[in-house]
C-alpha positions in Angstrom: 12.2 2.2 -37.4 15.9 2.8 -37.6 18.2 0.6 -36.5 20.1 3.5 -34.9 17.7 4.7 -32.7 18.4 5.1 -29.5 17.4 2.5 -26.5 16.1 3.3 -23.2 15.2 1.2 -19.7 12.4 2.3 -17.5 12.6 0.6 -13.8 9.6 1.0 -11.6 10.3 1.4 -8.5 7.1 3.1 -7.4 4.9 0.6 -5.7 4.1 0.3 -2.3 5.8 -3.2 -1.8 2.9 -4.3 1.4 3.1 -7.6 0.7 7.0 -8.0 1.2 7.4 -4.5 4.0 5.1 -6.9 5.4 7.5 -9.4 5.6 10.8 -8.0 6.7 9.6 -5.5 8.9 8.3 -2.8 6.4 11.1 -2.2 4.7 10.4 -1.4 1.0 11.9 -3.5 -1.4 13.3 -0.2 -3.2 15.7 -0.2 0.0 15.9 -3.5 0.9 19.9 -4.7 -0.3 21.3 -7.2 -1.7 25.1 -7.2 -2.3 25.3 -3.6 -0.8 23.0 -1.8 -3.4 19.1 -1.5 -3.4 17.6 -4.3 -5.8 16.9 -1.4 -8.3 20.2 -0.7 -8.9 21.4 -4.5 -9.6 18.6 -3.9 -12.6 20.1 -0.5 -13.4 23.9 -2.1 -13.6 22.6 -4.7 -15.9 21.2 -2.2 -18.6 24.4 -0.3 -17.9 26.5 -3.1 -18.8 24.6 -4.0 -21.6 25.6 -2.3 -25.2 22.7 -0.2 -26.7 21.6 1.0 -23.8 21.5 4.7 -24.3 19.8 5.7 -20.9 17.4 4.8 -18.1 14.7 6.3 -16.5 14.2 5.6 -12.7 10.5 5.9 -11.4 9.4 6.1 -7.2 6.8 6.8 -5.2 6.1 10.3 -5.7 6.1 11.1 -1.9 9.8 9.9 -2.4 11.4 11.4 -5.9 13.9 14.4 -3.9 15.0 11.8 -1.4 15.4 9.5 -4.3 17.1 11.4 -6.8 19.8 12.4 -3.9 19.9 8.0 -3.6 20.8 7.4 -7.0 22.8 10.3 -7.4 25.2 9.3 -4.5 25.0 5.4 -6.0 25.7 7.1 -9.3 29.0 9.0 -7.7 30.4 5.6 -6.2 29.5 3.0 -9.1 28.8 4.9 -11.9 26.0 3.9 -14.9 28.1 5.8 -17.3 24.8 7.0 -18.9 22.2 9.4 -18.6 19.5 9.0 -16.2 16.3 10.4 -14.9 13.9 10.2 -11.6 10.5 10.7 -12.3 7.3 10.4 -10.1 4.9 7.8 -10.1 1.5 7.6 -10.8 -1.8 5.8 -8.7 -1.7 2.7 -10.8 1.7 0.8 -12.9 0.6 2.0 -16.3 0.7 5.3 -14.5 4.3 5.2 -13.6 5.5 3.7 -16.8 3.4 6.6 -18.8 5.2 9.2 -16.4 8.5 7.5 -17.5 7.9 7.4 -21.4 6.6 11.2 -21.0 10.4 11.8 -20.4 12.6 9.7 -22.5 15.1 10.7 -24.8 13.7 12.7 -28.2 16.0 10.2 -30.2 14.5 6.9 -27.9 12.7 4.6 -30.7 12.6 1.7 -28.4 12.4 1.2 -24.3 12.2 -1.5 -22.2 10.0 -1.5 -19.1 11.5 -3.5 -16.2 10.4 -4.0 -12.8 12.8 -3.3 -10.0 11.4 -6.1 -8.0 13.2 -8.6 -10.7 17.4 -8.0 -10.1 18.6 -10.7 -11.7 17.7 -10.4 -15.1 20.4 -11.2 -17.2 22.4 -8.8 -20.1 22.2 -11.8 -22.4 18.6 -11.7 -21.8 18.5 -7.5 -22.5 20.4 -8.0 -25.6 18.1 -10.6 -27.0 15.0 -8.4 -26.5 17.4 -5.4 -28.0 18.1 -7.9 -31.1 14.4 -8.9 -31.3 13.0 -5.3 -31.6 16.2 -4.2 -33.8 14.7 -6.7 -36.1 11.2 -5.3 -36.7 9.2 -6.8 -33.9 6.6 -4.1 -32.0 7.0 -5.8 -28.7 9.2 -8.2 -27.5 8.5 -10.2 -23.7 10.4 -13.0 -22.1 8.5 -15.7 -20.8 9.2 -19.3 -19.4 7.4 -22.4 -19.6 4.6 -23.4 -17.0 5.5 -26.3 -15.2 2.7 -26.4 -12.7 -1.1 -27.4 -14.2 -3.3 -24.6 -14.3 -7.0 -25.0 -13.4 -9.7 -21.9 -14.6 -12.0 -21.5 -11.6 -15.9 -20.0 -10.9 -15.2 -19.6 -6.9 -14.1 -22.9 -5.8 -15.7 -24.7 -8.6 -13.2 -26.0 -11.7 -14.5 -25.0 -15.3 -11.4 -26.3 -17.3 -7.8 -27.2 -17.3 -5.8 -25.1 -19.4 -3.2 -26.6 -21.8 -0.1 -26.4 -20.2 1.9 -26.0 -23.7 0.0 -22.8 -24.6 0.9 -21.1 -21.6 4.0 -18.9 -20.5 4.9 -17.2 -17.6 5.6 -13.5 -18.6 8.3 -11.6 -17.1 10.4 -8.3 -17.6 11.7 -6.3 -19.1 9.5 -6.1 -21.7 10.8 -4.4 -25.0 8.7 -2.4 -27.0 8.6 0.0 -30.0 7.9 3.9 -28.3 5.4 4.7 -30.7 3.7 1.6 -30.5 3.4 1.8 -26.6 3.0 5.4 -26.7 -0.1 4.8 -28.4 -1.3 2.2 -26.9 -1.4 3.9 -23.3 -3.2 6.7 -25.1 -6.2 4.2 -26.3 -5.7 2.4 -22.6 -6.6 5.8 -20.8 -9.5 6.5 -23.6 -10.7 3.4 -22.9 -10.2 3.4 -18.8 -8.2 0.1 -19.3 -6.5 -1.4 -16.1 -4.0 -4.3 -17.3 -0.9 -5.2 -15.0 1.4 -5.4 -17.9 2.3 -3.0 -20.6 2.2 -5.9 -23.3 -1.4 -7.1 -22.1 -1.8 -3.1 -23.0 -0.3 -3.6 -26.7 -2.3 -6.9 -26.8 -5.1 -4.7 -26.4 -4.4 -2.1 -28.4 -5.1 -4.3 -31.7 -4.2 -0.9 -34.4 -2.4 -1.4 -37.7 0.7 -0.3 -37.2 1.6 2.4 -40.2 3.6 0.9 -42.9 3.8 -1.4 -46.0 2.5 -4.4 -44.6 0.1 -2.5 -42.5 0.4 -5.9 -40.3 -1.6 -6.4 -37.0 0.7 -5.5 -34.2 1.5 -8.5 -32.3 2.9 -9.3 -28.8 5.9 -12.0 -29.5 8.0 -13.5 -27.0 11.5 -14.5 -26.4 13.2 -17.6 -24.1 12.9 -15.9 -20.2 15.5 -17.2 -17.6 14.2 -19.3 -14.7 16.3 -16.7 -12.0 14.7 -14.2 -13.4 12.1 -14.0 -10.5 10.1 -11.3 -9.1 10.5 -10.1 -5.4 6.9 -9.3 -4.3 6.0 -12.1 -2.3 7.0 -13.7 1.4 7.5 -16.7 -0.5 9.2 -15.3 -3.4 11.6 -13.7 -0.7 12.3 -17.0 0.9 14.6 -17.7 -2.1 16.9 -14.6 -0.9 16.1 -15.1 3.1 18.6 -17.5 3.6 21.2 -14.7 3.0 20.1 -12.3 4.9 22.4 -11.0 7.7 22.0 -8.2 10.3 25.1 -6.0 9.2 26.7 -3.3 11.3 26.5 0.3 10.8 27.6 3.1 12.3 26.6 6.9 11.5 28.4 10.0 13.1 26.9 13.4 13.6 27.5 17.0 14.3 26.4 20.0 15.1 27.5 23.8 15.7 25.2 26.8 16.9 26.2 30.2 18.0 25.1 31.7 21.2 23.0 34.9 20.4 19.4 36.4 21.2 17.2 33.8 19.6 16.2 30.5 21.4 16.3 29.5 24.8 18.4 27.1 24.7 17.4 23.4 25.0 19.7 20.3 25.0 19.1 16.6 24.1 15.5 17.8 24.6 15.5 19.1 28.0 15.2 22.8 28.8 18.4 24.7 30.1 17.2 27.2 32.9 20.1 29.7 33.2 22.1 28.8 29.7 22.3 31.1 27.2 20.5 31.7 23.9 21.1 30.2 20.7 20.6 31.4 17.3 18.7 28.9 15.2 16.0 28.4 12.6 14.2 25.3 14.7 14.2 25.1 18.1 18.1 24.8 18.7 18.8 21.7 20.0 22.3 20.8 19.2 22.7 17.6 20.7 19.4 16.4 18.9 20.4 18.0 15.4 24.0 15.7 15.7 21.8 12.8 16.6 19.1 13.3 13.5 22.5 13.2 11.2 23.8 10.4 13.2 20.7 8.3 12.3 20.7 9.2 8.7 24.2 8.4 8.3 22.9 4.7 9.4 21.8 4.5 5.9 23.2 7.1 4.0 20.3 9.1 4.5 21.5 12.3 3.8 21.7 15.1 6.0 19.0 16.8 7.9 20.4 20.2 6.0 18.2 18.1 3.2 15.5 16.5 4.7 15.0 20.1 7.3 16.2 23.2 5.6 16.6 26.5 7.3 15.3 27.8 4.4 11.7 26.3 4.7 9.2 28.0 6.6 7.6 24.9 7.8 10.6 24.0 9.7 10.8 27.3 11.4 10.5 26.8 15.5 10.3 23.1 14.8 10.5 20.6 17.5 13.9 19.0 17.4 12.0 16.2 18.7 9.9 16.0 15.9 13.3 16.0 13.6 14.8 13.1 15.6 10.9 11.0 15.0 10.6 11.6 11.3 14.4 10.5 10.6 14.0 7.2 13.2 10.9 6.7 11.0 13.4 6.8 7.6 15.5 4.3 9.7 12.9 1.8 10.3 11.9 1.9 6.5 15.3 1.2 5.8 16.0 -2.2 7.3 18.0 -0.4 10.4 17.6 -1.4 13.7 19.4 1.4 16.4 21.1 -0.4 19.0 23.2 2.0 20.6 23.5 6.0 20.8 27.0 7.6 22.2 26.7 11.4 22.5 28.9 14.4 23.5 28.2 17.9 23.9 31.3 20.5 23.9 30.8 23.6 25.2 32.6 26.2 28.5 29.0 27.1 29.6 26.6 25.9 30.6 27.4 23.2 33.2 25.3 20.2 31.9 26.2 17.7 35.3 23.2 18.8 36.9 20.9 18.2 33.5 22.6 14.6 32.4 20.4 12.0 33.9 17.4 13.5 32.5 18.8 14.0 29.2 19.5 10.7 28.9 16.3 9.7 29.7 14.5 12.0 27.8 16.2 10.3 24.8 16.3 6.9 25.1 12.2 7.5 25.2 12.3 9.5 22.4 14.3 6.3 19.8 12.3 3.5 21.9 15.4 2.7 23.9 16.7 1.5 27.1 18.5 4.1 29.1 21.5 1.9 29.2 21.8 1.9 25.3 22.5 5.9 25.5 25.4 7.3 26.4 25.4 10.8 27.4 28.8 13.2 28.2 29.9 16.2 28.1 33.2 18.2 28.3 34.8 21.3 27.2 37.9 22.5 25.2 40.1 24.3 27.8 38.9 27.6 27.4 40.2 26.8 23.5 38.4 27.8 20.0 34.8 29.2 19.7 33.1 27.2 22.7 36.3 28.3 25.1 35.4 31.8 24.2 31.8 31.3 25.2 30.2 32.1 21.8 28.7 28.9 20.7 28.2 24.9 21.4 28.5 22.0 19.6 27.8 18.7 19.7 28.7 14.6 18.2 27.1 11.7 18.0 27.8 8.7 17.3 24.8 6.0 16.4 25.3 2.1 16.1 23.1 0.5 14.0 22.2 -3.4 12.1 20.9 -3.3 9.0 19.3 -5.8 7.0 21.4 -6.8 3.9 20.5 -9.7 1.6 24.6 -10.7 1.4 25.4 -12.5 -2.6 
């Protein structure tokens, strides 16, 4: 192995996270933040920072690679890695994801490290050790820690022996291996239908000569781990953080244009407009809902519903506005973000929406799980001015306040 080959990180971030959604409401610990960035990208700063790093590879929830890849692009845009990086799908089980991840590392990559993103405080000191360790020769490379508690092996609830405390270590990541060496031993893992929960209990496994002139066993060796390195999984383990969590304001803005044309009779803020006049539109038309939907992602720089709904997609053709508003309150929720407010305008010289208003308002606060008095419904025009004076189209703003959930440093 070269000492110039290149170094890569693989974060997994594709697990479900029950046990800690769970425990803060079902927010996924890929969203939950702490210091104003998911946990994953804390990890992804670190191998950033730290020299040798030549790239990373991010992994998700395959159900959530496009939304992702538009995350980490955008936190890419405003505090930038300054190296190469991919999003890749998961798989059903861990050594699934990181095989998904290593299937698309660099063709120059002789050595990665495979880090959880449930663990963002591991250290560049500790990185560049691991880097140093493999650099050096070693196959595979894990920190650990010392047990401090005594450690009982069980049959049900009956003791068979106490382990030696001094012979144990409590593994952690990342964990730094050779690529060919882990490469290989996935291979054998998947001929062998072997489920392990670490990629060194993989290599431990694996138990081939590695090819070379001491044609040595390859061997699982391990390095000095750092007691803040912990893993956020657990309710307990979150305790450690909860302490700092504060409900933070937010506040998204939305808007929305449509042209009046043969196409869809029009419907506003959910309620049908007897009278008003057509719009043209790919879903149902409903301007007032489209600025809300934006409103809400902007909550948690979610995007736009341009993204999440394109006109483009058949599946979104005739599409309940409703249904648009439901599924991004639903993106909302997973994302820490409680809606406490909703202000919303609609501009347009026709129709006359007076008569409509109370029912609109109603019709939405049912829709986000509201009380009426926490929406806010108006309308106005612009003097006979621009395209809505001139009677060829409506528009429509909203304004959304919001708390999200931020673990504060």
């Amino acid at each position: 192995m070269s000492a110039s080959g290149e170094v890569w990180a693989v974060i997994l971030a594709a697990g479900s996270g029950t046990r800690l959604a769970a425990s803060v409401g079902g927010v996924k610990k890929q969203f939950l933040l702490w210091k104003g960035f998911p946990l994953f990208w804390h990890s992804a700063i670190t191998f950033s920072n730290t020299p040798r790093i030549s790239g990373i590879v991010f992994v998700f929830p395959p159900d959530q690679v496009e939304e992702m890849k538009t995350v980490v692009s955008e936190l890419d845009g405003s505090d930038s890695l300054g190296l190469p990086f991919k999003v890749v799908a998961g798989g059903a089980r861990r050594q699934d994801s990181v095989f998904n991840g290593l299937s698309v590392l660099s063709a120059r990559c002789e050595h990665v490290l495979v880090h959880d993103s449930a663990r963002p405080f591991a250290s560049g000191p500790l990185v560049s050790n691991i880097i140093d360790m493999l650099k050096d020769g070693l196959p595979a490379v894990i920190p650990a820690v010392e047990v401090t508690d005594t450690i009982k092996e069980v049959d049900g609830d009956i003791v068979k022996q106490t382990l030696v405390r001094s012979n144990l270590r409590a593994v952690q990541t990342p964990q730094g291996f050779s690529l060919p060496v882990l490469i290989a031993a996935h291979k054998m893992a998947d001929e062998n239908k072997w489920d392990v929960t670490d990629d060194a209990s993989m290599v431990e496994m694996f138990g081939v000569e590695m090819l070379g002139a001491e044609m040595s066993k390859v061997k699982v060796h391990i390095c000095a781990g750092e007691e803040t390195n912990v893993k956020i999984t657990n309710p307990e383990d979150l305790a450690k953080l909860e302490e700092k969590v504060q409900p933070v304001p937010c506040v998204g803005w939305g808007y929305d244009v449509h042209r009046y044309g043969p196409g869809r009779p029009m419907v506003i803020g959910g309620v049908p407009i007897p009278g008003g006049p057509e719009v043209i539109a790919h879903s149902d038309g409903d301007v007032l809902l489209h600025a809300l939907a934006d409103a809400i992602l902007g909550l948690f720089g979610g995007g736009d519903i341009g993204f999440h709904f394109p006109d483009t997609s058949a599946a979104c053709e005739n599409m309940s506005s409703g249904i648009i508003v439901t599924e991004v309150l639903a993106k909302a929720d997973e994302a820490g973000v409680e809606i406490v407010h909703v202000d919303l305008t609609v501009i347009a010289q026709i129709p006359k929406l007076s008569p409509h208003r109370n029912l609109i308002q109603k019709n939405i606060a049912s829709l986000m799980g509201l009380d009426k008095s926490q929406v806010n419904v108006k309308a106005t025009t612009e003097e006979k001015l621009g395209f809505t004076g001139e009677k060829k189209g409506i528009k429509a703003v909203a304004a959304v306040t919001g708390l999200k959930r931020v673990i504060k440093g």
